[in-house]
Backbone as CSV, one residue per row, in Angstrom:
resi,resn,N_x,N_y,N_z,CA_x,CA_y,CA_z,C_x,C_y,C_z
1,UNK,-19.540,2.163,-31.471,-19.069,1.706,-30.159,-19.521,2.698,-29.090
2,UNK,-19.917,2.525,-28.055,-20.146,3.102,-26.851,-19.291,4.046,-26.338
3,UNK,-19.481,4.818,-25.944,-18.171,5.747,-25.613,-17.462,5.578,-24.122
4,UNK,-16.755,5.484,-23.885,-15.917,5.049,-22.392,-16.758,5.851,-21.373
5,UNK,-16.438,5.448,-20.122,-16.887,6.343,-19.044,-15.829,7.186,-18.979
6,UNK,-16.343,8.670,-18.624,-15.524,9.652,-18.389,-14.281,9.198,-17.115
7,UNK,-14.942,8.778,-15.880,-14.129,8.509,-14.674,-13.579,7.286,-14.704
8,UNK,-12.213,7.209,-14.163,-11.718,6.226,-13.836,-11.774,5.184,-13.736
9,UNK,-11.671,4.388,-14.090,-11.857,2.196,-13.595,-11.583,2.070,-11.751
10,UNK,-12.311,1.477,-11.185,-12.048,1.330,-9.908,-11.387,-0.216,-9.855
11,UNK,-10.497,-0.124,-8.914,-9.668,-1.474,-8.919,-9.549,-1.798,-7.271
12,UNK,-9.990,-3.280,-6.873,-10.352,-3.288,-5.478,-9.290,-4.369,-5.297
13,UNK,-7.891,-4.482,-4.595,-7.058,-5.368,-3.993,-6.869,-5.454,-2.921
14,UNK,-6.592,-6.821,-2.931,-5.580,-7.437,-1.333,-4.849,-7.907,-1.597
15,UNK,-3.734,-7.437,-0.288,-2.459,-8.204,-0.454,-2.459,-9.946,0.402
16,UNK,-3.778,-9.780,0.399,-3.848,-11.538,0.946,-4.228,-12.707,-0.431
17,UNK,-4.916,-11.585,-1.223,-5.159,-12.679,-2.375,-4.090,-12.941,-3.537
18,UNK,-4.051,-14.027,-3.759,-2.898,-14.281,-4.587,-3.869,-13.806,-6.255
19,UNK,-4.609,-13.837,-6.731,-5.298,-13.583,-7.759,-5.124,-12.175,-7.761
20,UNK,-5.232,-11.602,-6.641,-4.971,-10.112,-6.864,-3.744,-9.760,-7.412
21,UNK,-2.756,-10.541,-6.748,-1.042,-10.126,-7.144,-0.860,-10.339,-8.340
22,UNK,-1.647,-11.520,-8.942,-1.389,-11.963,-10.343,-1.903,-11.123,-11.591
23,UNK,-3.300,-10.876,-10.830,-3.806,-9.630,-11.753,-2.992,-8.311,-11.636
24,UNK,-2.536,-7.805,-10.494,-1.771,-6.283,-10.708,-0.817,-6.516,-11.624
25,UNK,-0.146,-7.357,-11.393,1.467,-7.854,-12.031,0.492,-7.566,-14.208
26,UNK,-0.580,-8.397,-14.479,-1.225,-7.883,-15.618,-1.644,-6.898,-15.963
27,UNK,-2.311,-6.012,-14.831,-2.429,-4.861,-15.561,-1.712,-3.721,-15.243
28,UNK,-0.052,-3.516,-14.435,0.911,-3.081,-14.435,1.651,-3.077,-15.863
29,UNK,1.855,-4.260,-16.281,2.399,-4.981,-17.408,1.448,-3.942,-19.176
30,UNK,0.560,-3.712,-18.816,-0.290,-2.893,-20.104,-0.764,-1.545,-19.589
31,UNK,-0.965,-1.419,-18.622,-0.841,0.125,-17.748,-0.114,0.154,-16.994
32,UNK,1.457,0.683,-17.130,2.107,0.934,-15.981,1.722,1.586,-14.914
33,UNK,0.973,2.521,-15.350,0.285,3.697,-14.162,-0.917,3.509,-13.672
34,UNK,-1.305,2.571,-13.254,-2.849,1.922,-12.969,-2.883,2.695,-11.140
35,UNK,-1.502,2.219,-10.807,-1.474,2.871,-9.161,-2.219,4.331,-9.024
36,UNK,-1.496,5.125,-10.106,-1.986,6.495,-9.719,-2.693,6.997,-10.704
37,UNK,-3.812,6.356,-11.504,-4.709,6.739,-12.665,-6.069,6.048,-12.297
38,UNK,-6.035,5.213,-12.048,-7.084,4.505,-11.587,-7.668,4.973,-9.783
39,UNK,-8.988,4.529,-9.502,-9.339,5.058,-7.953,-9.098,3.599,-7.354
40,UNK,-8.271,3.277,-6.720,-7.756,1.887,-6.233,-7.829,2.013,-4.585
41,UNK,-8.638,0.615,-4.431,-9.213,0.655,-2.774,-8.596,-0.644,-2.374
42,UNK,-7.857,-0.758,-0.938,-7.458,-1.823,-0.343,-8.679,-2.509,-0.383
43,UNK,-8.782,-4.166,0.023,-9.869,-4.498,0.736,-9.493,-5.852,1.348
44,UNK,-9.864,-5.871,2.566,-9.259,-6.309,3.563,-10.440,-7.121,4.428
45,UNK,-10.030,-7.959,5.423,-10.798,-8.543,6.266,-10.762,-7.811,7.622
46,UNK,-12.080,-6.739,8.105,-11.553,-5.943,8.927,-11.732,-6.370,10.183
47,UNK,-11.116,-6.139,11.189,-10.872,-5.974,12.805,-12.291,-5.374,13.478
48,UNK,-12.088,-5.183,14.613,-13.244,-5.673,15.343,-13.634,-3.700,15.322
49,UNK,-12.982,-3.326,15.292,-13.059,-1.237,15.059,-13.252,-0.958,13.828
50,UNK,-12.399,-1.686,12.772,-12.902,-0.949,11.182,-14.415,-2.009,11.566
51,UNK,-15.050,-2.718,11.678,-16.051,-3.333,11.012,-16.974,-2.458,11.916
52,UNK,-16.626,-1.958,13.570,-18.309,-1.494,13.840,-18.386,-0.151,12.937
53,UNK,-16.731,0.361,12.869,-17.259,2.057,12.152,-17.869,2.004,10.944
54,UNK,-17.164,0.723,9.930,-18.177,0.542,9.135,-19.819,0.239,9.065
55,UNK,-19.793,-0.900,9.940,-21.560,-0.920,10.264,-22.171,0.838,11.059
56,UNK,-21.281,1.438,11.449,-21.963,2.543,11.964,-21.878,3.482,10.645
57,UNK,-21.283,3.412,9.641,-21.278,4.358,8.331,-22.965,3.677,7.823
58,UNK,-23.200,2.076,7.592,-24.353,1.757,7.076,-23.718,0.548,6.152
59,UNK,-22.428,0.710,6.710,-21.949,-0.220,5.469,-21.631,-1.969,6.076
60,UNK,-21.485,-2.791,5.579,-21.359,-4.178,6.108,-20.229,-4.913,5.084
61,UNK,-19.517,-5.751,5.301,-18.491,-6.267,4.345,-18.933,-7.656,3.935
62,UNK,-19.076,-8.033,2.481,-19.760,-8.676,1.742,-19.030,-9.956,1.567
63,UNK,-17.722,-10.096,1.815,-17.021,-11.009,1.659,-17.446,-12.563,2.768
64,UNK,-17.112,-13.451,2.112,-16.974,-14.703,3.114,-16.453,-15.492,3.049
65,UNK,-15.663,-16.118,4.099,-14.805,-16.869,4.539,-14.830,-17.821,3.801
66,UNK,-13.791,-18.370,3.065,-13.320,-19.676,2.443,-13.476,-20.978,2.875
67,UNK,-14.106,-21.947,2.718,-13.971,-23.426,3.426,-12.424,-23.832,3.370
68,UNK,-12.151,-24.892,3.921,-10.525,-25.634,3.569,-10.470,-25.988,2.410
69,UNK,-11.064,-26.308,1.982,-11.427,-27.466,0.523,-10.862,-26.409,-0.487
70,UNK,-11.774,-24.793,-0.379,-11.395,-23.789,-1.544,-9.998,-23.461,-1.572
71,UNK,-9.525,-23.480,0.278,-7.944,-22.627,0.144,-7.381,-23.750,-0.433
72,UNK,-7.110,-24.963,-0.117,-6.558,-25.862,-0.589,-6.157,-25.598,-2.304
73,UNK,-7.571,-25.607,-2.785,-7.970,-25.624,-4.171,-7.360,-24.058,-4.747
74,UNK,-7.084,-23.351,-4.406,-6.579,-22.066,-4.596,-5.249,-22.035,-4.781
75,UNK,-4.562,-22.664,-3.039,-3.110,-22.834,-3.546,-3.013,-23.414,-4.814
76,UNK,-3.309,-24.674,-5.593,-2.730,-25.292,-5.986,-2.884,-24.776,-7.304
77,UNK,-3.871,-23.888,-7.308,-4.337,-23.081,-8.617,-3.224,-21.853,-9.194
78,UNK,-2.744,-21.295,-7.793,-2.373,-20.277,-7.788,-0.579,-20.666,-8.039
79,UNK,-0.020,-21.862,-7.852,0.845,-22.253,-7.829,1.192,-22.813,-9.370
80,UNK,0.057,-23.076,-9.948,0.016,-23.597,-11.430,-0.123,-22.179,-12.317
81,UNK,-0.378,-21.534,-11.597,-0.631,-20.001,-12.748,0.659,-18.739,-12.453
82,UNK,1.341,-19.301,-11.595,2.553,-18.557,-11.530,3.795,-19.433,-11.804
83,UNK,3.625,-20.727,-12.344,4.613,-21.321,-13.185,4.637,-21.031,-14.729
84,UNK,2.969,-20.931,-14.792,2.795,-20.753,-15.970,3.289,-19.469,-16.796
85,UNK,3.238,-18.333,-16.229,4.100,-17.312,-15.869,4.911,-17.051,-15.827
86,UNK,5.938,-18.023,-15.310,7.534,-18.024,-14.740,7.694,-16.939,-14.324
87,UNK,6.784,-16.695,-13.129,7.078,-16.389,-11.370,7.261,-17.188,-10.516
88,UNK,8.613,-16.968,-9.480,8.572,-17.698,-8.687,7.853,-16.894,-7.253
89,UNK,7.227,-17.908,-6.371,6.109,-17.702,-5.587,6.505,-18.698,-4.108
90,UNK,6.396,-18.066,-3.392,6.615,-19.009,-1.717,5.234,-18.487,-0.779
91,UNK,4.258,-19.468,-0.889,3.261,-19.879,-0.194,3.214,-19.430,1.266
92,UNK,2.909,-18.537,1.597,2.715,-17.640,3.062,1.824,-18.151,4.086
93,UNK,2.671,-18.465,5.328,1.211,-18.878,6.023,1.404,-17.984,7.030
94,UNK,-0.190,-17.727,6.764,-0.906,-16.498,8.035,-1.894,-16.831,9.269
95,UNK,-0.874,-16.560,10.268,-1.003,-16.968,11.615,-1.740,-16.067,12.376
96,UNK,-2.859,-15.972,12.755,-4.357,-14.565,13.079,-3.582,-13.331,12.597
97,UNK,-3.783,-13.228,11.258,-3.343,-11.899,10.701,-3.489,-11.013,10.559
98,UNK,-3.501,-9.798,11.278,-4.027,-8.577,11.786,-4.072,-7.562,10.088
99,UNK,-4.887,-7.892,8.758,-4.124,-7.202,7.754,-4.807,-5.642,7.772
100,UNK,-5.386,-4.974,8.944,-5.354,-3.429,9.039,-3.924,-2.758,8.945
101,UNK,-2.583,-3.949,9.094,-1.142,-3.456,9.293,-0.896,-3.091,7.923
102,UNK,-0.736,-3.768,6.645,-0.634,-3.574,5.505,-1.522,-2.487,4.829
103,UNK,-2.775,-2.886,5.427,-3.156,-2.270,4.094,-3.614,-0.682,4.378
104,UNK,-3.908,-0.493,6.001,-3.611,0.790,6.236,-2.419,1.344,5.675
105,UNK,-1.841,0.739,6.024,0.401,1.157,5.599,0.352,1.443,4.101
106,UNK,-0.676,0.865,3.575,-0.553,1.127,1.934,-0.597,2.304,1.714
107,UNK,-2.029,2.959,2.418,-2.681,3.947,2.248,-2.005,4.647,2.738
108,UNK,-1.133,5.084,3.976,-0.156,5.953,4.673,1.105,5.876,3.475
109,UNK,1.283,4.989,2.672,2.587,5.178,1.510,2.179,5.958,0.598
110,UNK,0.738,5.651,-0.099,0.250,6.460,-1.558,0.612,8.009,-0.809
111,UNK,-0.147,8.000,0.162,-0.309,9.818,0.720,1.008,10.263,1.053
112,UNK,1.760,9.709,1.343,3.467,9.707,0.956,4.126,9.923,-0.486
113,UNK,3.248,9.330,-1.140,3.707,9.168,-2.546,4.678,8.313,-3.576
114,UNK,4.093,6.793,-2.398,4.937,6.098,-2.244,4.418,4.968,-2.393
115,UNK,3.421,4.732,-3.219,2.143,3.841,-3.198,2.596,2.626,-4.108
116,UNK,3.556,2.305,-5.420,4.120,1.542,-5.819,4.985,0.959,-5.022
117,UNK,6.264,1.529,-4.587,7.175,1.317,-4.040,7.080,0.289,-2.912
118,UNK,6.183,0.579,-2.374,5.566,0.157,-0.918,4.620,-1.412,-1.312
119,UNK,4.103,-0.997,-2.236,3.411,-1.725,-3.033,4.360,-3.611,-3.319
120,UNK,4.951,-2.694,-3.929,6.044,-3.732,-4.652,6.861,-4.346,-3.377
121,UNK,7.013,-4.083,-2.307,8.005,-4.092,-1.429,7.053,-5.398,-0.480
122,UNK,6.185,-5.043,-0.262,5.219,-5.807,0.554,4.728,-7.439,-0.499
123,UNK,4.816,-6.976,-1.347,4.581,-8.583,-3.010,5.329,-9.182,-2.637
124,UNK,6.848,-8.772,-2.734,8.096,-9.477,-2.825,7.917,-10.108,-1.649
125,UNK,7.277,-9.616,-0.048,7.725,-10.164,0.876,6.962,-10.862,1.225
126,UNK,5.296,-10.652,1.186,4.316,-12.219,1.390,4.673,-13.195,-0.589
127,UNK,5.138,-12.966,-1.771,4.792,-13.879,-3.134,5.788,-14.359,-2.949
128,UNK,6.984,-13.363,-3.508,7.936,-13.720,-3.167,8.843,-14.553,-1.519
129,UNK,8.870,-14.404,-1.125,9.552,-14.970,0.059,8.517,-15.277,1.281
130,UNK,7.251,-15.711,1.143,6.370,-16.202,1.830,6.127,-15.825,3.271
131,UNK,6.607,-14.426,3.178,7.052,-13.848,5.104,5.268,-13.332,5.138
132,UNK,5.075,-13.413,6.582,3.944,-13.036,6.893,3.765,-11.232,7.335
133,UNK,3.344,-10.658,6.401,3.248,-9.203,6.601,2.247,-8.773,7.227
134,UNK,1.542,-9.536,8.336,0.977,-8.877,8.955,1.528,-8.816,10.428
135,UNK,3.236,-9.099,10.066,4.461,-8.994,11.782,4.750,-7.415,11.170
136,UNK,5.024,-6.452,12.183,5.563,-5.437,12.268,6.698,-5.578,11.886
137,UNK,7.389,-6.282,12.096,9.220,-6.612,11.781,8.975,-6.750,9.976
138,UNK,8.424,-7.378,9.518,8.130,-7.543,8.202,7.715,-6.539,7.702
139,UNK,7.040,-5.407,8.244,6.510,-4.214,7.467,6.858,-3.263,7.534
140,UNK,7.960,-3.614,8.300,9.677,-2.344,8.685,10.381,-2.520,7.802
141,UNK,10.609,-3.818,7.202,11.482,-4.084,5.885,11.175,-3.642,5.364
142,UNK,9.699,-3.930,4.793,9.281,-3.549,3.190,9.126,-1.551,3.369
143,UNK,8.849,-1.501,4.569,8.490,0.326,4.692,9.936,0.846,4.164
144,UNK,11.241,-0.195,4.958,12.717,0.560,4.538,12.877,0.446,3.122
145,UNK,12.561,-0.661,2.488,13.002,-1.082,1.167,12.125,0.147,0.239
146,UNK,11.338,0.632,0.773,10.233,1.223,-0.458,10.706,3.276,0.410
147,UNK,11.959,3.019,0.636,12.181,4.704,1.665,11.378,5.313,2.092
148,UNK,10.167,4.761,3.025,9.708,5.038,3.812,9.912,5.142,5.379
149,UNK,9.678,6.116,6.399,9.466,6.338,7.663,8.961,4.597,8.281
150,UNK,9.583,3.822,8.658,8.817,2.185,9.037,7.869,2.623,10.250
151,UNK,7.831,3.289,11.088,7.292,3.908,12.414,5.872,4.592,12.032
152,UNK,5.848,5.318,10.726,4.896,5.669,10.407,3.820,5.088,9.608
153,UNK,4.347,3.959,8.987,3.951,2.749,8.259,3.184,1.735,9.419
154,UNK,4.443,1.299,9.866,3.343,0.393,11.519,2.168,0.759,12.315
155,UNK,2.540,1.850,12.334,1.520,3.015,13.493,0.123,3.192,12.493
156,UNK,0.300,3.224,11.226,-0.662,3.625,10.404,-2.204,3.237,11.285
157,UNK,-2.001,2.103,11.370,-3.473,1.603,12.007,-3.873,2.397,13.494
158,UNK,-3.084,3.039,13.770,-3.282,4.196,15.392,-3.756,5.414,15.158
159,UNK,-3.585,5.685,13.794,-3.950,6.982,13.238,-5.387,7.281,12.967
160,UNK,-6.108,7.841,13.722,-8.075,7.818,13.314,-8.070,8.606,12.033
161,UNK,-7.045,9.171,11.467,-7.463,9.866,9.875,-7.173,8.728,8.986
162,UNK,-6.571,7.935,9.379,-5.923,6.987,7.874,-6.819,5.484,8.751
163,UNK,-7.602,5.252,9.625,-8.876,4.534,9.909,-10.191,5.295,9.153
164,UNK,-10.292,6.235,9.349,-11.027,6.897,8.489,-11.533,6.477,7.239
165,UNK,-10.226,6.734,6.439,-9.713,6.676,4.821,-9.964,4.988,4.631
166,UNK,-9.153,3.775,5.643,-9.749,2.800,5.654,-10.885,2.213,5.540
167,UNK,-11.375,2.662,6.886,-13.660,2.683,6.645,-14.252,2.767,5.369
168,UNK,-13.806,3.950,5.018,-14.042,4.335,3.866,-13.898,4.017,2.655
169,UNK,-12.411,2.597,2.517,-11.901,2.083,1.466,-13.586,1.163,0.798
170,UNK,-13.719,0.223,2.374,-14.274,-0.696,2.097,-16.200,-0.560,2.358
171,UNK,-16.315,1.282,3.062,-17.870,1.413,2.723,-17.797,1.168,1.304
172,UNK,-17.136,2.379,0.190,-17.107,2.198,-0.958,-17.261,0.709,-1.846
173,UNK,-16.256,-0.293,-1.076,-16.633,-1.195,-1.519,-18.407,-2.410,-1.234
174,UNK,-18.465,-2.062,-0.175,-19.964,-1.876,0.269,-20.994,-1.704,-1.355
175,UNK,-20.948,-0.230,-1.275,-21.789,0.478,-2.175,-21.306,-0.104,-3.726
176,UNK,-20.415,-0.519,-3.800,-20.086,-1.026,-5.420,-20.675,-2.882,-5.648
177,UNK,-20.932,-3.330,-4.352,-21.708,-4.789,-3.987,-20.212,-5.553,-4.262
178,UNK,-18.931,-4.886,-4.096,-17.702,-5.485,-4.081,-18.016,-7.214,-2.924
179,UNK,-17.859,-8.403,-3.686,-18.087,-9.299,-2.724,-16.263,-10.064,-2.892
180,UNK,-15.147,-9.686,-3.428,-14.108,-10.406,-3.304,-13.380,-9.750,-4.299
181,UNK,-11.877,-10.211,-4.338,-10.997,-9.114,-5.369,-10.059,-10.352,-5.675
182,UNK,-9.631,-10.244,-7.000,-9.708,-8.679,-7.190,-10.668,-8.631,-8.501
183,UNK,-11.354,-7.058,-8.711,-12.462,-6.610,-8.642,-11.759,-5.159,-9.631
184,UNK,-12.776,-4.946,-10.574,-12.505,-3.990,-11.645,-13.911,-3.375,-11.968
185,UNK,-14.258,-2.346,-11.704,-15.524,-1.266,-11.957,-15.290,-0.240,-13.009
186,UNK,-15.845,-0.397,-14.222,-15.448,1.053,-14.420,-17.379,1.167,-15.422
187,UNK,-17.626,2.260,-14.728,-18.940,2.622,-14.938,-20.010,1.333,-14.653
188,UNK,-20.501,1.005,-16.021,-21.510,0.169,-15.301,-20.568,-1.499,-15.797
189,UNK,-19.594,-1.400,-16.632,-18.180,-2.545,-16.834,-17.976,-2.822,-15.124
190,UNK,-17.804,-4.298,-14.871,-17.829,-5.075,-13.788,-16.824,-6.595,-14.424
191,UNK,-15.521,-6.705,-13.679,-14.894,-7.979,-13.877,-14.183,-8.415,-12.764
192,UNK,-14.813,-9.430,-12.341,-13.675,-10.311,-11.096,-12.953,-11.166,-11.471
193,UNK,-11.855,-11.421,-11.050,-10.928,-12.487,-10.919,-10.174,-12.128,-12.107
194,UNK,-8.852,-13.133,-11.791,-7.510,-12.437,-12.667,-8.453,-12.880,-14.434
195,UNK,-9.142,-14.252,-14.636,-9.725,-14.375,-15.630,-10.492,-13.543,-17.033
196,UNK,-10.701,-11.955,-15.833,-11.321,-11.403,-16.368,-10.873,-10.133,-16.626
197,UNK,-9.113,-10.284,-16.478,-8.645,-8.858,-16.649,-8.371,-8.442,-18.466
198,UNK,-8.112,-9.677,-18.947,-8.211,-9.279,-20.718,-9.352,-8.982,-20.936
199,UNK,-10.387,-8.848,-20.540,-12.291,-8.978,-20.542,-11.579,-7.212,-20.636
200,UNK,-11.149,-6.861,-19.190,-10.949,-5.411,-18.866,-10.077,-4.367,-19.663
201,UNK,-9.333,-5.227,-19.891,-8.137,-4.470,-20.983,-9.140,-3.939,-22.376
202,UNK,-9.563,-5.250,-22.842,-10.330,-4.847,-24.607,-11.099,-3.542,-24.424
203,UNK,-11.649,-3.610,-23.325,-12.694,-2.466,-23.047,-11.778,-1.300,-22.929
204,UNK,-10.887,-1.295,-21.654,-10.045,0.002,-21.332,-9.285,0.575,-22.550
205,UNK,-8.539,-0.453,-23.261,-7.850,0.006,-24.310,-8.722,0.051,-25.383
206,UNK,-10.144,0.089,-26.386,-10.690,0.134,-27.193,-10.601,1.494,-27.718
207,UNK,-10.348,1.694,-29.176,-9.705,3.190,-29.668,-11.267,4.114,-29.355
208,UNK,-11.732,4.690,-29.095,-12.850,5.173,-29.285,-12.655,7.249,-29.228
209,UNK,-13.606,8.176,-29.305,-13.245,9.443,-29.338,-13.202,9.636,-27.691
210,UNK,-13.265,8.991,-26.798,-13.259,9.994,-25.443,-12.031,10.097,-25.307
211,UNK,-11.420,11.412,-23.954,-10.866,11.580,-23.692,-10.111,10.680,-22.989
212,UNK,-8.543,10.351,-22.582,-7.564,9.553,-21.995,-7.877,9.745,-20.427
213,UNK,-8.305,9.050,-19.921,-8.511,8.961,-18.563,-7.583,9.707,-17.375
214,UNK,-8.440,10.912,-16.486,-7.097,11.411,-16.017,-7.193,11.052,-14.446
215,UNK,-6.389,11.444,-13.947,-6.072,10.859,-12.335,-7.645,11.442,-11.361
216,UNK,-7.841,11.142,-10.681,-8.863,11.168,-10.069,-8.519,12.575,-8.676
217,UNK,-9.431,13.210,-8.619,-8.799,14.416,-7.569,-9.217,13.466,-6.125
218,UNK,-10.584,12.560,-6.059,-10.543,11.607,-4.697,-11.494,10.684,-5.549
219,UNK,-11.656,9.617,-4.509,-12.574,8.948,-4.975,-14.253,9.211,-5.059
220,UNK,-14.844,8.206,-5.653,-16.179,8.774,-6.023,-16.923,7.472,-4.744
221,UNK,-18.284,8.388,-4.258,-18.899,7.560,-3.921,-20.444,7.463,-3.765
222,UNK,-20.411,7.401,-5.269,-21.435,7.426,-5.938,-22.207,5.996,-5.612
223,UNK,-23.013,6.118,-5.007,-23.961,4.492,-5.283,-24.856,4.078,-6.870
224,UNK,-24.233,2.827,-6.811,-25.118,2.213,-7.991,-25.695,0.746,-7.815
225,UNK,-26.773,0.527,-8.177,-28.013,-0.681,-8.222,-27.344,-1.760,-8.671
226,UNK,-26.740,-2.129,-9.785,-25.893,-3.293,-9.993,-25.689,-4.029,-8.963
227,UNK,-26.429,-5.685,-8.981,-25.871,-6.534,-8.229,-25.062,-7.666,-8.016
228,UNK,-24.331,-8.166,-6.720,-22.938,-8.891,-7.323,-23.392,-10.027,-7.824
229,UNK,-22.353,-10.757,-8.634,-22.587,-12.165,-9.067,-21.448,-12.737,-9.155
230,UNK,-21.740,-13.948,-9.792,-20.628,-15.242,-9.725,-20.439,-15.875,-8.603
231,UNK,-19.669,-16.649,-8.459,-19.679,-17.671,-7.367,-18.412,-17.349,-6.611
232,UNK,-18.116,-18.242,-5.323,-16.467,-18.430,-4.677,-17.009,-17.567,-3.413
C-alpha cells in the first residue's frame, strides 16, 4: 500500500452548501477532530473587495453560479438525504447574502478557539431553523450561543487582518483548482461532494506504517498541476 501523505487532508466548506453540512456532520461522526487536525478553508462567494484582493493576489474564484433548475434539484435532493438520515432540516432562504459575515466570523472564532462551537451554532441556525445568517442579528445569536464576543464576530469582515486570512482562504483554494465544496485534498487524493466522503475515509483511515496526522502549524500553499473535474 502507498504510504499516506505526511500533511494534513485539506477540507474546503460553506455554510451555504447543504452537501457541505451533510458531509461535516460525516466526517465529524468518524473524526471528531477534523476542525482542528485537518487545514480547513471557508469558501464562499466573495464581495466586490475579497474578489479584487483576490484577483490582485493572481487568484480568481472558480466557482459558478447555479441555474434554477439545479437549486431546485438540490433542494429536493438535499431534503431526501437528510430524511434519510433522520435530520431534521428547514430550507433557508437567502435574500442578497452578504456570506463574508459568516464565514469571516468563522475564522475570527477558530483564532478564538472557538471554531466548533461557532461552527455548530451557525448549522443549527441556517439547517436547523432555516434563519438567514447572513443578518447580523442572526450571527449575534449563534456568536452568544458558541461564548463568543457577538461585536467581534459581526465586525469580523472590518478587520483587514482577518480579510487578509479570508483572501487567502480562497487564493488557496484558487491554487488547489477548488471549483465547489465540499471538497477534500489530501496530497495528490481529491474527492467532491458528500458522495465521496467514504471514498475519503477508506483512504484516511487505511492501517498503513505512517505516522498519525498532526495539527498543522498554518496552512500550506503549495501549488499543484492537478486539474478540476466532474460536473455541477
Amino acid at each position: 500500500m502507498a504510504r499516506k501523505p505526511l500533511k494534513p487532508p485539506k477540507l474546503y466548506f460553506s455554510f451555504r452548501s447543504p452537501y457541505s453540512w451533510l458531509t461535516m456532520r460525516r466526517l465529524r461522526a468518524a473524526v471528531p477532530n477534523v476542525l482542528e487536525t485537518f487545514d480547513v478553508y471557508p469558501y464562499w462567494d466573495p464581495d466586490q473587495r475579497t474578489s479584487r484582493e483576490l484577483a490582485e493576489a493572481g487568484g480568481e474564484f472558480h466557482y459558478a453560479q447555479m441555474s434554477r433548475a439545479k437549486h431546485l434539484y438540490i433542494l429536493m435532493d438535499t431534503k431526501r438525504l437528510a430524511q434519510a438520515e433522520g435530520v431534521p432540516m428547514a430550507w433557508p432562504i437567502d435574500v442578497d447574502p452578504f456570506w463574508e459575515l459568516p464565514h469571516l466570523g468563522w475564522l475570527r472564532a477558530r483564532a478564538a478557539g472557538k471554531a466548533n462551537e461557532f461552527y455548530d451554532a451557525v448549522i443549527e441556525a441556517r439547517w436547523g431553523r432555516g434563519e438567514n445568517i447572513c443578518e447580523p442579528e442572526v450571527l449575534t445569536g449563534c456568536a452568544e450561543q458558541a461564548g463568543l464576543d457577538p461585536v467581534s464576530i459581526v465586525d469580523a469582515h472590518l478587520d483587514d487582518a482577518i480579510r487578509k486570512e479570508g483572501t487567502g482562504c480562497l487564493y488557496q483554494a484558487y491554487l488547489d483548482d477548488i471549483f465547489a465544496v465540499p471538497y477534500l485534498k489530501w496530497g495528490q487524493h481529491r474527492f467532491w461532494g458528500l458522495d465521496r466522503v467514504d471514498a475519503f475515509l477508506r483512504v484516511f483511515q487505511a492501517d498503513d506504517e505512517t505516522p498519525a496526522v498532526q495539527p498543522p502549524a498554518k496552512p500550506e500553499t503549495a501549488y499543484d498541476t492537478d486539474q478540476a473535474g466532474g460536473c455541477g
